[in-house]
DOTI-878339 format. One record per residue: residue in three letters; x, y, z of N, C-alpha, C, O in turn; residue number from 0; chain. Coordinates in nm, 2 decimals. Example, Ala and Ser with C-alpha at 12.3 -4.5 7.8 and 13.67 -1.06 7.14 Angstrom:
! DOTI-878339
+-----+--------+--------+--------+--------+--------+--------+--------+--------+--------+--------+--------+--------+-----+----+
:  aa :   n_xx :   n_yy :   n_zz :  ca_xx :  ca_yy :  ca_zz :   c_xx :   c_yy :   c_zz :   o_xx :   o_yy :   o_zz :   i : ch :
+-----+--------+--------+--------+--------+--------+--------+--------+--------+--------+--------+--------+--------+-----+----+
: ALA :   1.32 :  -0.57 :   0.78 :   1.23 :  -0.45 :   0.78 :   1.32 :  -0.33 :   0.78 :   1.42 :  -0.33 :   0.85 :   0 :  A :
: SER :   1.28 :  -0.22 :   0.71 :   1.37 :  -0.11 :   0.71 :   1.29 :   0.00 :   0.79 :   1.34 :   0.11 :   0.80 :   1 :  A :
+-----+--------+--------+--------+--------+--------+--------+--------+--------+--------+--------+--------+--------+-----+----+
This chain:
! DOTI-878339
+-----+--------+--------+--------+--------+--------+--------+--------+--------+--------+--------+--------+--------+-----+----+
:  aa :   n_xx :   n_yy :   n_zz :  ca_xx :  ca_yy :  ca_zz :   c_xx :   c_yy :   c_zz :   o_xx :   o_yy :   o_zz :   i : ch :
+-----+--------+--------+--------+--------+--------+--------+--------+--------+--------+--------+--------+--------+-----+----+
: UNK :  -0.37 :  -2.41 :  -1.50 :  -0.35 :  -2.41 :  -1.36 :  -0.27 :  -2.28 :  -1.33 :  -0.18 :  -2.26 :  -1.40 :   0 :  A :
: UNK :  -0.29 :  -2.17 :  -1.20 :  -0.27 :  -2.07 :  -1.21 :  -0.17 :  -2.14 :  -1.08 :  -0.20 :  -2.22 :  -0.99 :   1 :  A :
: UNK :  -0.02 :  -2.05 :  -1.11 :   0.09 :  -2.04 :  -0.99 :   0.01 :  -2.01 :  -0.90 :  -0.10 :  -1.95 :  -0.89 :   2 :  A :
: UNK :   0.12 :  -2.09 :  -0.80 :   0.10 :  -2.05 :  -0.65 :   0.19 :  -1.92 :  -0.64 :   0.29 :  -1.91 :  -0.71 :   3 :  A :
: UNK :   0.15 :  -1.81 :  -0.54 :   0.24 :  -1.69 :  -0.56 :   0.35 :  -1.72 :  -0.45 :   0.34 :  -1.81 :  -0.36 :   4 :  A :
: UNK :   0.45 :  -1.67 :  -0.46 :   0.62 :  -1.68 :  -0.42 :   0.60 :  -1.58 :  -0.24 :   0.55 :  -1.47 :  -0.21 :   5 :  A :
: UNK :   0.65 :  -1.69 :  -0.15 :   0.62 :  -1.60 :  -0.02 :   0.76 :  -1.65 :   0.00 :   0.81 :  -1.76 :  -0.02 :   6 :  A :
: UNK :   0.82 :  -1.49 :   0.06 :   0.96 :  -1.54 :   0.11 :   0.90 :  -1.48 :   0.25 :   0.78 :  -1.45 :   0.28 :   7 :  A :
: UNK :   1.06 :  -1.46 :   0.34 :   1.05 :  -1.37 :   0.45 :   1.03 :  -1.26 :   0.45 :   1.02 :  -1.20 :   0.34 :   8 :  A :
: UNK :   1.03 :  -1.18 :   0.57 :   0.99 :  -1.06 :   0.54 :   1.15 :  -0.93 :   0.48 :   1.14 :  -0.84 :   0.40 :   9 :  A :
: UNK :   1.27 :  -0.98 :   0.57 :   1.36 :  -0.99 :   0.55 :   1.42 :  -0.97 :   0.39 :   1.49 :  -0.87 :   0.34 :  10 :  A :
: UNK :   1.39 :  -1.08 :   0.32 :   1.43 :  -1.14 :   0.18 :   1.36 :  -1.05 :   0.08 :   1.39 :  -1.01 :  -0.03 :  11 :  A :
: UNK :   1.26 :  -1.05 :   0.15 :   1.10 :  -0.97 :   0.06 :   1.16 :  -0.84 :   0.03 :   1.17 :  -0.79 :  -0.08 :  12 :  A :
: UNK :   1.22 :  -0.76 :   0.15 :   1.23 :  -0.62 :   0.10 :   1.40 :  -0.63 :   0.08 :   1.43 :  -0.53 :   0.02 :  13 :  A :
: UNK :   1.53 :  -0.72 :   0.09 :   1.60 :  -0.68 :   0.07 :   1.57 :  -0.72 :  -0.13 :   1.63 :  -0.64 :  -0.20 :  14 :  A :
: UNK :   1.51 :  -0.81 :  -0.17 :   1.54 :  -0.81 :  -0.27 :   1.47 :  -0.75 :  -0.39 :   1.48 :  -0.76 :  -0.51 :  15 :  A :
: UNK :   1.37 :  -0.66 :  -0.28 :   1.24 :  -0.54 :  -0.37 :   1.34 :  -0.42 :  -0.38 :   1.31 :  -0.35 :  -0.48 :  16 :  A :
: UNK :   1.46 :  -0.38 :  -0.28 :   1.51 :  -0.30 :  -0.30 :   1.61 :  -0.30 :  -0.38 :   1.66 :  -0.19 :  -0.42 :  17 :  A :
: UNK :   1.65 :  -0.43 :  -0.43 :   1.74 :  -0.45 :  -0.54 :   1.67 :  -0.46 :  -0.70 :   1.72 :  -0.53 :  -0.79 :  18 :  A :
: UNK :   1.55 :  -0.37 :  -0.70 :   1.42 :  -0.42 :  -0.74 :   1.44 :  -0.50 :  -0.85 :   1.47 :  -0.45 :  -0.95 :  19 :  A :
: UNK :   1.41 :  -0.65 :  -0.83 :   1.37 :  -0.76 :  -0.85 :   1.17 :  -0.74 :  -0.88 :   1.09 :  -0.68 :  -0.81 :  20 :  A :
: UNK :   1.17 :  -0.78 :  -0.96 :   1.03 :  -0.73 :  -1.02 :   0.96 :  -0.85 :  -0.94 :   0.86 :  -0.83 :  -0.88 :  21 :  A :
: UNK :   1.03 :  -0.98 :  -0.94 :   0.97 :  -1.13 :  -0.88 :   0.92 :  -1.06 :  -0.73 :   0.80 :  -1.05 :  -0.69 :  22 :  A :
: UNK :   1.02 :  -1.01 :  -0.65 :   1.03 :  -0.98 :  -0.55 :   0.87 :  -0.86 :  -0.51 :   0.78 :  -0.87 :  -0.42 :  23 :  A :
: UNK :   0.91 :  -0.79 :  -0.59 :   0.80 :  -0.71 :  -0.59 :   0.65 :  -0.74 :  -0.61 :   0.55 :  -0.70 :  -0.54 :  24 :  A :
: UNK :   0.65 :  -0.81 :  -0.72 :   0.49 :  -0.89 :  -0.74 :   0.47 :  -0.97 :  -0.63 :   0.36 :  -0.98 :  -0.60 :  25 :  A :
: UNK :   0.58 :  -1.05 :  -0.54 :   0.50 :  -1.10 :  -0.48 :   0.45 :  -1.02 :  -0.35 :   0.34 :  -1.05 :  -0.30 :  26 :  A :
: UNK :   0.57 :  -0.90 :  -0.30 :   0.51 :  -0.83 :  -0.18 :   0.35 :  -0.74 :  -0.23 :   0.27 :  -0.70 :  -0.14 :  27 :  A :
: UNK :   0.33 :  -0.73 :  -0.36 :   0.20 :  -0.68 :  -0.38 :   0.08 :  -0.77 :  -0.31 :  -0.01 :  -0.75 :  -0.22 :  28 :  A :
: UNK :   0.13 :  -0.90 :  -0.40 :   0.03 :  -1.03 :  -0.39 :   0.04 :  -1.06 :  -0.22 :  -0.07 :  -1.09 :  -0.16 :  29 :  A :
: UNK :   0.17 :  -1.07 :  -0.15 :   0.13 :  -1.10 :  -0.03 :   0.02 :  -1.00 :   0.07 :  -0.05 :  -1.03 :   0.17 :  30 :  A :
: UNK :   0.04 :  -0.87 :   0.00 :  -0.04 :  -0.71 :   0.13 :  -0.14 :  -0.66 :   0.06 :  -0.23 :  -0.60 :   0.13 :  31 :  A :
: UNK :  -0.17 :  -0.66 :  -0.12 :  -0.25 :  -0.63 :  -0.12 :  -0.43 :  -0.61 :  -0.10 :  -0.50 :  -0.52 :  -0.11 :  32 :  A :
: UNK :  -0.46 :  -0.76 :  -0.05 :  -0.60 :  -0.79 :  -0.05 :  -0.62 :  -0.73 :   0.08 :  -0.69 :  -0.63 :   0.08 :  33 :  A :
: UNK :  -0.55 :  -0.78 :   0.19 :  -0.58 :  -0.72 :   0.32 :  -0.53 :  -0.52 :   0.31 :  -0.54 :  -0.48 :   0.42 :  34 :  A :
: UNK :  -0.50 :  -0.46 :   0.27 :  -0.43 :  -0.36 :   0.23 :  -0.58 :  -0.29 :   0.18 :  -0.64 :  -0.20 :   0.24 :  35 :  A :
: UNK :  -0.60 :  -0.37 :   0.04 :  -0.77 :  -0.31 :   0.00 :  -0.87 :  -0.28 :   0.08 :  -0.93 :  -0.18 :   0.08 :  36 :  A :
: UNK :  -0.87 :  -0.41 :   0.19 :  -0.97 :  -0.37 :   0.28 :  -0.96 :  -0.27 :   0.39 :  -1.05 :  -0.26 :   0.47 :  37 :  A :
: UNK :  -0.85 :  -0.20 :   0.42 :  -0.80 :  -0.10 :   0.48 :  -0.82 :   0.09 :   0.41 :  -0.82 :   0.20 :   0.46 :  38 :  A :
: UNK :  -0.83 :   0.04 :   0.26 :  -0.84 :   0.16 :   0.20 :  -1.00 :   0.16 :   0.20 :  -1.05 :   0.27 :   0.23 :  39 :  A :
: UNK :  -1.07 :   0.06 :   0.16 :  -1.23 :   0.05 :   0.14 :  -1.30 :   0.12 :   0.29 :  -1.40 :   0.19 :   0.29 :  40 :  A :
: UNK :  -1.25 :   0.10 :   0.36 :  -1.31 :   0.13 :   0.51 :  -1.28 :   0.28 :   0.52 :  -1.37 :   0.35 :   0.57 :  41 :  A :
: UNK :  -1.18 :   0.33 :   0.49 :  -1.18 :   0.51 :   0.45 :  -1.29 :   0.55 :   0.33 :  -1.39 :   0.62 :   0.34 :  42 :  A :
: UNK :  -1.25 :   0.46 :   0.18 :  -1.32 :   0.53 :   0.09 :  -1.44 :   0.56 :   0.08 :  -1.52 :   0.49 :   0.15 :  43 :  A :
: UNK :  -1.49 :   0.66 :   0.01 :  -1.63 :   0.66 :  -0.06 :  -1.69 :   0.55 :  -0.12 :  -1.81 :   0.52 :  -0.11 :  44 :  A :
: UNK :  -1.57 :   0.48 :  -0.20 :  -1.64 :   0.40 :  -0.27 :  -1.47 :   0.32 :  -0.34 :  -1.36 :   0.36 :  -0.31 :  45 :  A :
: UNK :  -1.51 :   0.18 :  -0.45 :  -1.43 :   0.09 :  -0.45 :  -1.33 :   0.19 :  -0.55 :  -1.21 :   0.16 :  -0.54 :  46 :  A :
: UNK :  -1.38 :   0.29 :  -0.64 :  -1.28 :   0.39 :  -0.72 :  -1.20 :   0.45 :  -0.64 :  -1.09 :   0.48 :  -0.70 :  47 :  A :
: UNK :  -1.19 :   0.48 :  -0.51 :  -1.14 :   0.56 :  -0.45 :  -1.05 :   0.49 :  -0.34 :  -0.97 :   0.53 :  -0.26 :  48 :  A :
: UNK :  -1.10 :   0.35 :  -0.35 :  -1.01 :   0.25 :  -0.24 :  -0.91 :   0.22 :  -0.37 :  -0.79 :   0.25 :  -0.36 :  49 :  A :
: UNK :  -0.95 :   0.16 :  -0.48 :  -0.84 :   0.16 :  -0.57 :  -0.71 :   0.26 :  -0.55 :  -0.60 :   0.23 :  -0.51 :  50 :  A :
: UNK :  -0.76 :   0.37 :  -0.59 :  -0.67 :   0.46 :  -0.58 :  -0.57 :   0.50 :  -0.48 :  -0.45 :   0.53 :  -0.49 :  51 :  A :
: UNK :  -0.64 :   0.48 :  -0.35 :  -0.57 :   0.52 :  -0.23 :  -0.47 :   0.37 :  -0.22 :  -0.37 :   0.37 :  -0.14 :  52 :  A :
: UNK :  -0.50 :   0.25 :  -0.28 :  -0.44 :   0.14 :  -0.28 :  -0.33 :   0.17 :  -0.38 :  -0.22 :   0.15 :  -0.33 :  53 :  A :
: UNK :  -0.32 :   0.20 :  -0.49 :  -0.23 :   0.24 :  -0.56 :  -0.16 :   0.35 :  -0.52 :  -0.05 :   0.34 :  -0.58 :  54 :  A :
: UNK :  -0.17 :   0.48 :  -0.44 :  -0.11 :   0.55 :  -0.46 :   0.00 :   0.50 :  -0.31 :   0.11 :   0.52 :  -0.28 :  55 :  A :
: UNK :  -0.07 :   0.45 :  -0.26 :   0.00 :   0.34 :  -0.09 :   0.14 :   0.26 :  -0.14 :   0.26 :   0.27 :  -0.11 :  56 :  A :
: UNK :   0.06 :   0.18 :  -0.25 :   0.17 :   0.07 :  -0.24 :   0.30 :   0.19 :  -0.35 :   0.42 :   0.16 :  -0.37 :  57 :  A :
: UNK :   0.26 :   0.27 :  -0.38 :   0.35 :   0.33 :  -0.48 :   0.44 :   0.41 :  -0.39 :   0.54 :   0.46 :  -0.44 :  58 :  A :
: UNK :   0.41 :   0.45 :  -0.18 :   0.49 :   0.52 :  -0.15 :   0.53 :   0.38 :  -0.08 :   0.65 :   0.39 :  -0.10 :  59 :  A :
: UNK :   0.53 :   0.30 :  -0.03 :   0.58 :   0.16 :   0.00 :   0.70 :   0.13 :  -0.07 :   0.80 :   0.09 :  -0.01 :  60 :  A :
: UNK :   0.70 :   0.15 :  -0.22 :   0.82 :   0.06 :  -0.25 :   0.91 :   0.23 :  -0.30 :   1.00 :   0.22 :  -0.38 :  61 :  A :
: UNK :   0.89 :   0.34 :  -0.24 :   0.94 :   0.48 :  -0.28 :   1.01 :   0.46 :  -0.14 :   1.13 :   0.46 :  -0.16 :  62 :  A :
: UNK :   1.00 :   0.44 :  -0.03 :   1.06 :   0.45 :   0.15 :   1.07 :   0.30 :   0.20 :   1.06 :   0.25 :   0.31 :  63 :  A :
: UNK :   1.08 :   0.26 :   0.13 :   1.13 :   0.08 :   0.16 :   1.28 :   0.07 :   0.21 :   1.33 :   0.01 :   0.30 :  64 :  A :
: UNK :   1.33 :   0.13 :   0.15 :   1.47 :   0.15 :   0.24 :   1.46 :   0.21 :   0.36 :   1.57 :   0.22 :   0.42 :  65 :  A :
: UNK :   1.35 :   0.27 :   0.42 :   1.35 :   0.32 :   0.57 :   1.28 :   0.26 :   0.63 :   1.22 :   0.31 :   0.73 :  66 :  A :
: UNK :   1.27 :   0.12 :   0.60 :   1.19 :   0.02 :   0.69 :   1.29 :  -0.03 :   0.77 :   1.40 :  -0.04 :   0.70 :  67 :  A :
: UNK :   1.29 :  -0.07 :   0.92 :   1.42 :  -0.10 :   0.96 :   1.37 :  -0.20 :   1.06 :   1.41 :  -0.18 :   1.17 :  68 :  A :
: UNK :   1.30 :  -0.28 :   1.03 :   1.25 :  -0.44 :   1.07 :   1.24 :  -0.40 :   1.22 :   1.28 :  -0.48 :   1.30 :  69 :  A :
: UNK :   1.20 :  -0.29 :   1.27 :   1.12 :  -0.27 :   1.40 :   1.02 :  -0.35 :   1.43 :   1.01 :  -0.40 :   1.55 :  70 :  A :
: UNK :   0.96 :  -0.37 :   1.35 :   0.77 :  -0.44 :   1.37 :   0.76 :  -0.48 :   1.24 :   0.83 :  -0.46 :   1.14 :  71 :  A :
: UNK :   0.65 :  -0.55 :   1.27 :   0.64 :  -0.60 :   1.10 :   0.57 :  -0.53 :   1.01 :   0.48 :  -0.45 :   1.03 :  72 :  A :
: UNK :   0.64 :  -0.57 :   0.87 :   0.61 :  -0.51 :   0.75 :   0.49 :  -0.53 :   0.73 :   0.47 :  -0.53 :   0.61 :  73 :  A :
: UNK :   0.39 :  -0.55 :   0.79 :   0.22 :  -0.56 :   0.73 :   0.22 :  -0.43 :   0.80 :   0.19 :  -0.33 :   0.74 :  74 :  A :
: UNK :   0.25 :  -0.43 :   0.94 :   0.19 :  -0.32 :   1.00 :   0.25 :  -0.15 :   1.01 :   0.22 :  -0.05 :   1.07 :  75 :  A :
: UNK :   0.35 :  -0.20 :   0.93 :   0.45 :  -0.12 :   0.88 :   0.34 :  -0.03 :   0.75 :   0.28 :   0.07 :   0.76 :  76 :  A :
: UNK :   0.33 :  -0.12 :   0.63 :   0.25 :  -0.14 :   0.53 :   0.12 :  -0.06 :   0.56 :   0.09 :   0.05 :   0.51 :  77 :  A :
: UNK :   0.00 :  -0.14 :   0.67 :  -0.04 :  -0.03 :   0.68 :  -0.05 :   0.11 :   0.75 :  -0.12 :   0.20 :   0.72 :  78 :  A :
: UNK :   0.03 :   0.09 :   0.82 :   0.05 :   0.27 :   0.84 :   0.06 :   0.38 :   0.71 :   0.00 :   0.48 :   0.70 :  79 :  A :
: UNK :   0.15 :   0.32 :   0.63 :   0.15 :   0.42 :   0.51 :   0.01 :   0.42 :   0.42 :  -0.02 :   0.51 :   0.34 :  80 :  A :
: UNK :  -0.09 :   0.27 :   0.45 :  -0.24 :   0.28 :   0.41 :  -0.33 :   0.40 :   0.43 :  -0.41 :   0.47 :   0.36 :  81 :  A :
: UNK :  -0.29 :   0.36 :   0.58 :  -0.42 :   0.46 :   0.66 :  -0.37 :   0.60 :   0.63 :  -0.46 :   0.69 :   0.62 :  82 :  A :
: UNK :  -0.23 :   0.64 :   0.62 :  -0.19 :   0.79 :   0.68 :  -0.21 :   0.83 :   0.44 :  -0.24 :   0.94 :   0.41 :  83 :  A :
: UNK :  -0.20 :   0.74 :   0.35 :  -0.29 :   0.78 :   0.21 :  -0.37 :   0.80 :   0.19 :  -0.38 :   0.89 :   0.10 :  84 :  A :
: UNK :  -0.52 :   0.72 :   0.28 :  -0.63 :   0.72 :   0.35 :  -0.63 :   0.88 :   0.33 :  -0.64 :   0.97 :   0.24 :  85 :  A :
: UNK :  -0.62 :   0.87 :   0.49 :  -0.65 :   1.01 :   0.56 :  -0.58 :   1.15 :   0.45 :  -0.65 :   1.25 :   0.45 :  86 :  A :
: UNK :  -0.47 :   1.14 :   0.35 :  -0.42 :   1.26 :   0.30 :  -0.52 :   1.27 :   0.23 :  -0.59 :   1.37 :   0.24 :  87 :  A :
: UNK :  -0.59 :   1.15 :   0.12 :  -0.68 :   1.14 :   0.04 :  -0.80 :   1.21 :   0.05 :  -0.84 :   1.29 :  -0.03 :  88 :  A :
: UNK :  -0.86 :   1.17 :   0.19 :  -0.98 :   1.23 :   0.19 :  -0.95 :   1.37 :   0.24 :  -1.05 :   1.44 :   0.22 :  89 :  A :
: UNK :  -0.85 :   1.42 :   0.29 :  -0.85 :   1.57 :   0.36 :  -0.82 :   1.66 :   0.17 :  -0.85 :   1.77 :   0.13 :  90 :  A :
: UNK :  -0.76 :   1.57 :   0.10 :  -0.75 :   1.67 :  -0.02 :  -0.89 :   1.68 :  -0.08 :  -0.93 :   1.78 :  -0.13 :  91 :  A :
: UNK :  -0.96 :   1.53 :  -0.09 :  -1.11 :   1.55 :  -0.16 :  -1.17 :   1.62 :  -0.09 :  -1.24 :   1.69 :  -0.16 :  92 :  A :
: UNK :  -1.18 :   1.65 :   0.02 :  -1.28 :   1.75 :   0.14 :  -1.22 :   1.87 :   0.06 :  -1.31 :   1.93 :  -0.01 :  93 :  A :
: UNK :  -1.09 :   1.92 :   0.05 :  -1.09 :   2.06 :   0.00 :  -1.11 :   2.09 :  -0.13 :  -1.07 :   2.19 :  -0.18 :  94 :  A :
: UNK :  -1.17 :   1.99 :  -0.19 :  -1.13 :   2.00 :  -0.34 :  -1.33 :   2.01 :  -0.39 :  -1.38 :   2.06 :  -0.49 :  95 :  A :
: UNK :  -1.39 :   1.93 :  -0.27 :  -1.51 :   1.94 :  -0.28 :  -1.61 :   2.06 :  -0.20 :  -1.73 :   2.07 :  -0.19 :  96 :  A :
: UNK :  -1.52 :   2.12 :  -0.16 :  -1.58 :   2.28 :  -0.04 :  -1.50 :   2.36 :  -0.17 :  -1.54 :   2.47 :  -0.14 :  97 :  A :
: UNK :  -1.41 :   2.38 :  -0.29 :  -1.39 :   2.43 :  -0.33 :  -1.49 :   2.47 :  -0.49 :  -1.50 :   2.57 :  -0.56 :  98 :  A :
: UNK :  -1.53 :   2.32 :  -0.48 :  -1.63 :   2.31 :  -0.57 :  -1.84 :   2.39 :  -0.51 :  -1.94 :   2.43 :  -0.58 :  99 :  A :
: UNK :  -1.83 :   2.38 :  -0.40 :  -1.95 :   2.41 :  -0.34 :  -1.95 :   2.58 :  -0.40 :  -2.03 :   2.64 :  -0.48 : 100 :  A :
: UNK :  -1.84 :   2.63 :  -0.32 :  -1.81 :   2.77 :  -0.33 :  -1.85 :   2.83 :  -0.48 :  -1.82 :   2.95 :  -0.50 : 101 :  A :
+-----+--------+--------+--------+--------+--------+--------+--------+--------+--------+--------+--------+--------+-----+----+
């Protein structure tokens, strides 16, 4: 039988991801990442490239987690740093693929 995953507040979630607590951390993955994927898939080319823009997201998420300052909520917090990965993503493959053309 597989655990149920650990949901705290949102509050709890990041103060104790910042104390990085690894528990803490797996679960803010497990709570943003599915909806999070489907935010990077809707930019990508394709599911290699939503992966990636999903990993390189959640990797600046828990890098500027101390500059979250419970304005609005951490999903939509979350995604902002999705979409604006997104968009770096594809403006670097655009030049990397007109580079290749050339």
């Amino acid at each position: 039988m597989k655990n149920k995953p650990v949901r705290w507040d949102e509050e709890t979630l990041v103060s104790r991801c910042l104390k990085n607590e690894v528990a803490a951390q797996k679960a803010l993955y497990e709570q943003y990442s599915a909806r999070m994927m489907g935010i990077c898939y809707r930019y990508a080319q394709n599911r290699f490239d939503a992966q990636d823009i999903l990993q390189e997201g959640i990797i600046k998420v828990f890098t500027y987690l101390k500059q979250y300052n419970f304005s609005g909520s951490l999903e939509g917090w979350i995604k902002q740093i999705m979409v604006r990965t997104a968009i770096n993503f594809l403006k670097k493959n655009k030049q990397f693929q007109q580079n290749i053309e050339i």
